[in-house]
C-alpha positions in Angstrom: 67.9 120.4 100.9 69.9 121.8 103.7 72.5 118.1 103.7 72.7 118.2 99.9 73.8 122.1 100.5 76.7 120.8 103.4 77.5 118.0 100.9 78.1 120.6 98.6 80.0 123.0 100.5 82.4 119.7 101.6 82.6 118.7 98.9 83.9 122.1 96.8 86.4 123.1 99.7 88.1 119.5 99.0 87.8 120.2 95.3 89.3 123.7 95.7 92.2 122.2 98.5 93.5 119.7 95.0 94.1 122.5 92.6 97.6 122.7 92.5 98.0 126.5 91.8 95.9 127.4 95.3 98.4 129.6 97.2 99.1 130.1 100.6 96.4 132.5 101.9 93.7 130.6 100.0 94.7 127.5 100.9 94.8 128.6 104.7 90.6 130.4 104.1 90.2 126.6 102.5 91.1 124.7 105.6 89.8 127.2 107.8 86.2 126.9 106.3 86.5 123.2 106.4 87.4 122.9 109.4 84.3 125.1 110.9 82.3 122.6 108.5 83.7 119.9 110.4 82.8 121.1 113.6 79.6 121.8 112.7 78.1 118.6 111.0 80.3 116.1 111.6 78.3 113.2 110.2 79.3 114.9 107.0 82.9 113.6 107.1 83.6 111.5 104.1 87.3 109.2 103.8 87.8 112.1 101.0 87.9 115.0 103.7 90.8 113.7 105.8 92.8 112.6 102.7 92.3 116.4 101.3 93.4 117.3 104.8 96.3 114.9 105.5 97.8 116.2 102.3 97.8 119.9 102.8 99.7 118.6 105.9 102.2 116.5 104.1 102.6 118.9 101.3 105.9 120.8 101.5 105.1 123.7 98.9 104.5 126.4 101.6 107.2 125.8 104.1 108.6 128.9 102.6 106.3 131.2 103.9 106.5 132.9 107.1 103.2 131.9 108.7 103.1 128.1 107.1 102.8 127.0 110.6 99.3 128.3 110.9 98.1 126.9 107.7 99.7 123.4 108.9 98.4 123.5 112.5 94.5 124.1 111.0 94.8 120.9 109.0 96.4 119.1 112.1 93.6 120.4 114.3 90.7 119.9 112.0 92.5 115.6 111.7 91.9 115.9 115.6 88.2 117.5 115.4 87.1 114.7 113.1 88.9 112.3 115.6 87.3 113.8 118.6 83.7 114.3 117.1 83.0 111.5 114.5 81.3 108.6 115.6 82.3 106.2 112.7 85.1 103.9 113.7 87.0 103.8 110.7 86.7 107.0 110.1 88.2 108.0 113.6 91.0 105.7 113.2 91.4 107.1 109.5 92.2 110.7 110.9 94.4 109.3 114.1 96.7 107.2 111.0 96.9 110.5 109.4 98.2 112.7 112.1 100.4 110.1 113.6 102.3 108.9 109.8 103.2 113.3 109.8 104.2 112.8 113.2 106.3 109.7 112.5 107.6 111.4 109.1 107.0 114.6 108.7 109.7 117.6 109.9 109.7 121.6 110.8 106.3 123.2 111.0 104.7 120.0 109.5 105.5 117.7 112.3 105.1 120.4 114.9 101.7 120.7 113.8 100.9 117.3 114.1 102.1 116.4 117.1 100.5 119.7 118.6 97.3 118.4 117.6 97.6 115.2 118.8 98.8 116.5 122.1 95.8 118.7 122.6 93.2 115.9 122.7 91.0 116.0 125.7 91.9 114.1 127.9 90.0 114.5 131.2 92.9 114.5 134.1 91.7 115.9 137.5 94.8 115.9 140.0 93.7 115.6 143.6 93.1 118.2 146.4 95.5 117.8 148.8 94.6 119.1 152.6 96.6 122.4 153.1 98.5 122.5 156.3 96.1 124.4 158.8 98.4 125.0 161.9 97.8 128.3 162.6 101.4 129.0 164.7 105.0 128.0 163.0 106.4 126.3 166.2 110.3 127.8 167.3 112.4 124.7 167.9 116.2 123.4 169.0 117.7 120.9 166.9 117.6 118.3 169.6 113.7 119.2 170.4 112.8 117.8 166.5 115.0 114.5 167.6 113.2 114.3 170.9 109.9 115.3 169.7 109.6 112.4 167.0 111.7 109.6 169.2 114.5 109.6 166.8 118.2 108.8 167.4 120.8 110.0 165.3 124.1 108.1 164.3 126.4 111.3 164.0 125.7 115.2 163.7 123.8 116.5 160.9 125.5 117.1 157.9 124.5 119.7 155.0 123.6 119.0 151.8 122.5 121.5 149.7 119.8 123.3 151.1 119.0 120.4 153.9 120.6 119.0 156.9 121.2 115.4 156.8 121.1 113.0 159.7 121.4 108.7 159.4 119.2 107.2 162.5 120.3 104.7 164.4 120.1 100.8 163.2 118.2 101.9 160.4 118.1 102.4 157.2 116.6 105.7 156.9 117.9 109.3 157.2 116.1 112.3 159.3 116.6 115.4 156.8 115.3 118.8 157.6 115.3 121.5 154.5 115.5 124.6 154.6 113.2 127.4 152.8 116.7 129.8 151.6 113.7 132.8 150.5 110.5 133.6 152.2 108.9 132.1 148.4 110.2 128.9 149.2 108.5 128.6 152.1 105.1 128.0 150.8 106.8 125.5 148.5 108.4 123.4 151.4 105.4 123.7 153.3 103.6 121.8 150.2 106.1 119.6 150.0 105.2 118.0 153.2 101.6 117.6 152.3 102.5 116.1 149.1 104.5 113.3 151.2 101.8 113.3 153.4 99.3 112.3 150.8 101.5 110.1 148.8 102.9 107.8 151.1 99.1 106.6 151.9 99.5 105.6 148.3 102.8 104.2 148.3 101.9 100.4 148.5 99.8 100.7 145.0 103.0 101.5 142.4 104.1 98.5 141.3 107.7 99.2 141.0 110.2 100.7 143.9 108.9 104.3 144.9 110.1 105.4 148.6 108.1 108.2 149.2 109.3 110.2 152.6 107.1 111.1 155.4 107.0 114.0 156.9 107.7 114.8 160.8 105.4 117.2 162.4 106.3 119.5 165.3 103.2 120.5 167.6 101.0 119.4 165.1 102.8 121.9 162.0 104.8 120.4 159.3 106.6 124.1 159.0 108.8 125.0 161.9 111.8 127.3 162.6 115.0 126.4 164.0 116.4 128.6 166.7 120.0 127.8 165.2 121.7 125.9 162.8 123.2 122.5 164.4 126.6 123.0 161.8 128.1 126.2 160.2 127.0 126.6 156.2 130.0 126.1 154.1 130.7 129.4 152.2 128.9 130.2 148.9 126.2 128.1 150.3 122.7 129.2 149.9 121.4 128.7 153.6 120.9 132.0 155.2 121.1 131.5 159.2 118.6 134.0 160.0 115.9 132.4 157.9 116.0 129.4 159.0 112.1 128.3 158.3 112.0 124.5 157.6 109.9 121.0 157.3 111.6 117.8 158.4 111.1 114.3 157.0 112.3 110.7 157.4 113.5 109.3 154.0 115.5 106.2 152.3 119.1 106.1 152.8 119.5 106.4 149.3 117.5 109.4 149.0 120.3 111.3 147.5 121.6 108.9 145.5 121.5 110.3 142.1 121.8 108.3 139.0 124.1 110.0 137.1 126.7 111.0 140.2 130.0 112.9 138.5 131.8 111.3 141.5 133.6 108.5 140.7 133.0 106.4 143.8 129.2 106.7 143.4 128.5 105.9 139.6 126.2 103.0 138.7 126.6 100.3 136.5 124.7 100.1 133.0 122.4 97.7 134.8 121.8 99.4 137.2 121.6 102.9 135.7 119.2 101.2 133.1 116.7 99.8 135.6 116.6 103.4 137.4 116.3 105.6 134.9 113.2 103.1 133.1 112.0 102.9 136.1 111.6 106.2 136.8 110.3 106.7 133.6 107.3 104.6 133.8 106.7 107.0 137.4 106.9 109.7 135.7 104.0 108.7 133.3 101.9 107.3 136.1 101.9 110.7 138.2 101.1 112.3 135.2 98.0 110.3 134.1 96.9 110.9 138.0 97.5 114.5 137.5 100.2 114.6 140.0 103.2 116.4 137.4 106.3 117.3 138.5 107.2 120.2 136.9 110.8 120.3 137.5 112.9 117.1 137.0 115.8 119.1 136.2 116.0 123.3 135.9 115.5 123.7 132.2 116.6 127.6 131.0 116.3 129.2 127.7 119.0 131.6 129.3 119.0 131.8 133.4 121.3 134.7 133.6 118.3 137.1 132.6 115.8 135.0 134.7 115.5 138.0 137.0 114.9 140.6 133.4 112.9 138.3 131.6 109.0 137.7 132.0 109.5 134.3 131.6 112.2 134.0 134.3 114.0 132.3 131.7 112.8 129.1 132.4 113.2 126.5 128.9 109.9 125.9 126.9 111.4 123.1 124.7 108.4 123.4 122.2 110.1 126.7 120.6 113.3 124.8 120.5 115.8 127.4 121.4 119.2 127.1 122.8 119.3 125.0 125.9 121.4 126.4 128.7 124.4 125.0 130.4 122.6 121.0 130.2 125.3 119.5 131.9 125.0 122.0 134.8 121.1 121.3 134.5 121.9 117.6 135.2 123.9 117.8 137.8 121.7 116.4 140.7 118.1 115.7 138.9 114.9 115.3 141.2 114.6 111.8 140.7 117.1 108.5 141.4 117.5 105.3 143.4 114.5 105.6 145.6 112.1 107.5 142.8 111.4 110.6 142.1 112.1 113.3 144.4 111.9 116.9 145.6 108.1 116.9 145.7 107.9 120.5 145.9 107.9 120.7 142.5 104.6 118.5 142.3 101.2 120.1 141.1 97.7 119.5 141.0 97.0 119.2 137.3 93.6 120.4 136.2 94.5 122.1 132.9 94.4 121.5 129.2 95.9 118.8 127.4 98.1 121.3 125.4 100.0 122.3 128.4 100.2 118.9 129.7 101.7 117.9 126.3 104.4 120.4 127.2 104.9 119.2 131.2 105.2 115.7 129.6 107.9 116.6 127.0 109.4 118.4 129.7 110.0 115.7 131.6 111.1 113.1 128.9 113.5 116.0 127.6 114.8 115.8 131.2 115.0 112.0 130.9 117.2 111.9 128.2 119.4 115.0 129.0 120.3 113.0 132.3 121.2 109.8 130.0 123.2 112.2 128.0 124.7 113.5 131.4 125.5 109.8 132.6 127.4 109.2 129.6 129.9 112.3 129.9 130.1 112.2 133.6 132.6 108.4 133.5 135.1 112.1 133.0 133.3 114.9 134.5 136.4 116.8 134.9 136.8 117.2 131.2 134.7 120.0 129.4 134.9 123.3 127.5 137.9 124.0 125.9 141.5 121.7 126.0 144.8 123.3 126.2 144.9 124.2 122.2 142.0 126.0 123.1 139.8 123.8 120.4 136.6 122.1 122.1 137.0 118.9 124.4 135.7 115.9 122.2 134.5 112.8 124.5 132.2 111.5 122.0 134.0 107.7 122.8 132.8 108.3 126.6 129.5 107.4 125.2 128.1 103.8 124.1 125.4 104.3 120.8 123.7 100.9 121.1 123.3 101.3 124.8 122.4 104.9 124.5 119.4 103.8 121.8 118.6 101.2 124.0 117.6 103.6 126.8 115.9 106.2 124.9 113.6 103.7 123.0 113.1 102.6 126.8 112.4 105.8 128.3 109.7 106.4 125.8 108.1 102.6 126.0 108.1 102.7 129.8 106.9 106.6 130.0 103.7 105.0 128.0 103.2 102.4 129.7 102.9 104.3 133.0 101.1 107.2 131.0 98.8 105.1 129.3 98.5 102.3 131.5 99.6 99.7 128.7 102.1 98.7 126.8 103.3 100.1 123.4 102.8 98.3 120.2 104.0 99.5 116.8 107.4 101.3 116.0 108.9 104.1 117.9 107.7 107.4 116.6 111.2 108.5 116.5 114.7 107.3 114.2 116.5 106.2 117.3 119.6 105.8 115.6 119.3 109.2 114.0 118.6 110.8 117.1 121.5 109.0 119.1 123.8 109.7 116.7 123.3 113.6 117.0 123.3 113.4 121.2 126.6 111.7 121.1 127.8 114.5 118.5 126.3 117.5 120.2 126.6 116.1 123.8 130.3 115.0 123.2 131.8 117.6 121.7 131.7 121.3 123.8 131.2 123.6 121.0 129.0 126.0 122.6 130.4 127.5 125.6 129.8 131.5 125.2 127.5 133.0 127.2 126.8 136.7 127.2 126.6 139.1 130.3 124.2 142.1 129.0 124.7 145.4 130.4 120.9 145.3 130.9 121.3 142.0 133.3 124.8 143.7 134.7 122.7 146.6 136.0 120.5 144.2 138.3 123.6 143.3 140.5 125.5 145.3 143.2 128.9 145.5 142.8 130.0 142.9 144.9 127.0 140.3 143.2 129.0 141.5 140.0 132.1 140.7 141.2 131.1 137.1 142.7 129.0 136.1 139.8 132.3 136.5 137.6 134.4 134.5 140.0 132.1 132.2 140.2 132.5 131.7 136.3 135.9 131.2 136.6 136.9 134.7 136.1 140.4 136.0 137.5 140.6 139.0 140.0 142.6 140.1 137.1 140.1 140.0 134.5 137.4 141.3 137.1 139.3 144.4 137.7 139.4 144.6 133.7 135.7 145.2 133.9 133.3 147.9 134.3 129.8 147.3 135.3 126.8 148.6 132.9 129.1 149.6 130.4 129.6 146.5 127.8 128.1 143.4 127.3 130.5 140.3 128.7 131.4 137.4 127.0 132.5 134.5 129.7 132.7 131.1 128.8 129.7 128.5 131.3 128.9 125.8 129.0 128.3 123.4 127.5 125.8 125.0 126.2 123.3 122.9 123.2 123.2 125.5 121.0 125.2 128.4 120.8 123.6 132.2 122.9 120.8 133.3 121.4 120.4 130.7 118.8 118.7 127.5 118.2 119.2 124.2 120.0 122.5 122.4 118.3 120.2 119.0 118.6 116.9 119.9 116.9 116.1 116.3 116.6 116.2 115.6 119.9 112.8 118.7 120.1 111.3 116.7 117.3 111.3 113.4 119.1 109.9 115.0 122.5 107.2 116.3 120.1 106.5 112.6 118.6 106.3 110.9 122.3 104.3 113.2 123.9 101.9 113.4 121.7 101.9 110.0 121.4 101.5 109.8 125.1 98.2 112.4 125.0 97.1 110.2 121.7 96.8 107.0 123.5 95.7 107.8 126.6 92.6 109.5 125.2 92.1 106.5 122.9 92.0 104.2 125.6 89.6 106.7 127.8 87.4 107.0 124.3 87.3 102.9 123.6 
C-alpha cells in the first residue's frame, strides 16, 4: 500500500510539472516536492521523472521572473540526487545526459543551474597534512651567513625582483632566491610556502610532465629567518620595507621567473613553445587539484581591488556571479605559473571542502588559463592600450591569431581533464569554441572599458600623501592632483582594460559560461570515474 501511495505521489507531481498553464511558484512547490520524493525513495525513479525534470530545466517560459534561478537550480539538483542515489545504470546515465545536454546548450540561469549541479557532486578529495615548521626561534642572519650556511656560491650580487632577492650559483643552473614577507600577514604565508616545497619536491619524480619544484634552505634548522640588512637598496615604489625584513630562502630553476606571457620583447615565446607551457601547465593544474593541493591564486582576480580594503570580500573576483573583471591585463602580468610549472606555492591549500567550492577554485583557475592566453596575444605590443591619440579605444584585434587561439583553449580544457580526471576526454567540448574565441579577440582587442571610479568612501581610507601617490601612480598629473580634493567627489581615472565596464557585467559573458561548462565537467567526471 505504502509503494502504490509513492507511485502515486510521483507520479501526479510529473502529471502536474506537464500542464502548460503551471506558473512559476507552482511549478517551483512541484519540483521541490519531487525532489524530497527523490531523496527519499529513490528506487522510485522512473525514465519519466528525469524527462519531467530535464524539461522544466530546458523550458525557457520563466526566465522572466526574478527568482527563475531557484526554480532551475531545484530541477538541476534533483537530475544530480537521482545520479548520486539511484542504483540503476541507465537510469544514472539518463540523468548525467540530461544535465550535461543544458550544460552543453542551455544559457543564463538555465545553464548556471546545470553546471552548478554537476559541480557539486561529491567527490571525496582529502588534501594532505603538511608538517608545520616547529622551530621555536626565527634565526637573525647576514646575507653571506645564508651563502655560507648552505655551501652555496653566488655568480654576482643579489638582484631584486619583486618581493625577492635573486642570486645565479655558480656552474649551475639554478638560482638562490630569498623572499621577503612585505606585512607581518605574509609571513605565515612564506613560512608555508617552504613547507609546501618541502613536501612537494619528495613528490616531484611522480608528475609525468616537467614540474621543478624548489627546495627550501633552512637556517639553524628554521625555514623563516630575518635578515640583518638588505644586501642591495629597493628601488623606489617597491614594496620591500627594510625594517621587516622576515624571509625563507630556496634554491629554484633558472627559469623560475620565466613567465609565459613576458610583455618584454626579448623574452616572449614562440607558439610552440607558449603552447606546450601553457597545456602543460594546465594538465598540473588539474592534477594538484584532484590531490587536493589547489592553488588558489594563479593570477589576482578582483571584482574591483580599489575597495579591497572597504569591501568584505576584499574585492577579490568570484567569476560564478559574472561581474566586471578588473584591470585583466594588469592581472596577467606575471601569473604564478610558467617554464618550470607552477609557482608561488604560498598560494597552495589543503583542500578538504565541498565540491561546490572546488567547482569555483577550478573555474578559477581555467579563467586564469585563458585570461593569460588572452594576455599572450596582446602583449606581441604591450605598449599599446587604452585610448589612441583621437581619444577613440586602441583596437589590436589583428595582434591575435583565432585558429591558434581555439586551438589552446579546446587544449586547456582537454589537458585540465585529463590531469583532473586522470583520463582523457572523449566527446565534443562543452563549449562553441569558435563562439567563445571570437568574443575574446573582440573584447580582449579592443580597450573599451577603461573607467574606473575613485569613491569618496574608498578616498577616505588613504592619507593624503597615499591619495596623492595612488593618483600618480594612475597616471595622473601634479596638475590634475592639485585639481582634487579628498573625500569630497567621487574620481573618475582611466586603469584599464577593464572586461566590462565599473560596476557592470563582464563585457565577455561567454567566456563565464564556458568556465561553468568545464568545471563542471571536470567535478562530473571525476566522480564518475571514483563511482564506476
Amino acid at each position: 500500500m505504502y509503494a502504490w501511495n509513492i507511485e502515486r505521489e510521483r507520479s501526479g507531481l510529473e502529471n502536474a510539472l506537464r500542464n502548460e498553464h503551471l506558473d512559476f511558484s507552482a511549478a517551483f512547490m512541484v519540483v521541490q516536492d519531487l525532489h524530497q520524493l527523490i531523496q527519499a525513495n529513490p528506487a522510485m525513479i522512473r525514465p519519466m521523472t528525469i524527462s519531467a525534470l530535464k524539461n522544466v530545466l530546458e523550458d525557457s517560459k520563466h526566465t522572466s521572473q526574478t527568482q527563475s534561478f531557484f526554480l532551475y537550480r531545484e530541477a538541476a539538483d534533483a537530475l544530480a540526487s537521482i545520479l548520486v542515489l539511484c542504483v540503476d545504470e541507465p537510469l544514472s546515465k539518463q540523468s548525467i545526459s540530461s544535465l550535461k545536454h543544458v550544460v552543453n546548450t542551455g544559457s543564463g540561469m538555465q545553464q548556471r543551474a546545470a553546471t552548478e549541479a554537476m559541480g557539486s557532486l561529491p567527490l571525496q578529495i582529502c588534501g594532505p597534512r603538511i608538517p608545520d615548521d616547529r622551530s621555536e626561534k626565527i634565526p637573525y642572519v647576514k646575507w653571506d651567513d645564508i651563502l655560507k650556511l648552505n655551501n652555496i656560491a653566488i655568480c654576482n650580487p643579489p638582484v631584486i625582483r619583486g618581493r625577492s632577492l635573486v642570486a645565479s650559483i655558480n656552474n649551475s643552473s639554478e638560482i638562490l632566491v630569498v623572499k621577503l614577507a612585505v606585512t607581518e600577514s605574509a609571513l605565515e604565508l612564506i613560512k608555508k610556502e617552504a613547507e609546501w616545497m618541502h613536501y612537494l619536491s619528495s613528490y616531484s619524480d611522480s608528475f609525468p610532465v616537467r614540474f621543478k619544484i624548489p627546495h627550501p634552505i633552512q637556517i639553524n634548522g628554521s625555514y623563516l629567518f630575518r635578515l640583518r640588512t638588505l644586501p642591495v637598496r629597493p628601488p623606489e615604489g617597491s614594496d620591500i620595507n627594510p625594517k621587516y625584513n622576515y624571509a625563507i630562502g630556496y634554491i629554484a630553476h633558472k627559469d623560475y621567473f620565466t613567465y609565459p606571457n613576458d610583455h618584454r620583447k626579448a623574452r616572449q615565446l614562440s607558439e610552440d613553445k607558449f603552447r606546450e607551457v601553457i597545456l602543460r601547465n594546465s594538465w598540473l593544474f588539474g592534477k594538484l587539484t584532484s590531490l587536493g593541493i589547489v592553488h588558489s591564486a594563479p593570477i589576482p582576480l578582483f571584482h574591483n581591488r580599489m575597495q579591497r580594503n572597504r569591501r568584505e570580500d576584499r574585492g577579490v573576483y568570484e567569476w560564478h556571479h559574472g561581474g566586471r573583471l578588473d584591470r585583466w591585463l594588469h592581472s596577467c602580468r606575471y601569473p604564478n605559473f610558467g617554464i618550470t610549472g607552477i609557482r608561488d606555492f604560498e598560494h597552495f591549500i589543503s583542500y578538504r571542502g565541498s565540491s561546490r567550492d572546488l567547482y569555483r577554485h577550478i573555474g578559477k583557475q581555467i579563467l586564469s588559463l585563458a585570461l593569460v592566453t588572452g594576455s599572450y596575444f596582446r602583449n606581441f605590443e604591450a605598449d599599446k592600450f587604452g585610448f589612441d591619440e583621437h581619444g577613440k579605444p586602441v583596437d589590436v584585434r589583428y595582434l591575435f591569431d583565432k585558429s591558434f587561439l581555439k586551438e589552446l583553449l579546446q587544449g586547456i580544457f582537454q589537458e585540465y581533464y585529463n590531469g583532473f580526471v586522470e583520463d582523457k576526454f572523449c566527446g565534443d567540448i562543452p563549449f562553441n569554441v569558435e563562439q567563445l574565441s571570437a568574443r575574446m579577440i573582440e573584447e580582449m582587442g579592443v580597450d573599451r572599458n577603461m573607467e574606473e571610479i575613485l569613491r569618496a568612501a574608498d578616498q577616505a581610507e588613504m592619507t593624503e600623501m597615499e591619495f596623492r601617490e595612488f593618483l600618480a601612480q594612475r597616471g595622473c598629473s601634479e596638475e590634475e592632483i592639485e585639481d582634487y580634493k579628498k573625500d569630497v567627489n567621487d574620481i573618475t581615472i582611466q586603469t584599464g582594460p577593464h572586461l566590462g565596464g565599473f560596476n557592470q557585467r563582464i563585457s565577455v559573458p561567454e567566456l563565464i559560461q564556458c568556465i561553468g561548462a568545464v568545471s563542471a565537467y571536470c567535478i562530473g567526471g571525476g566522480y564518475l570515474a571514483k563511482k564506476g
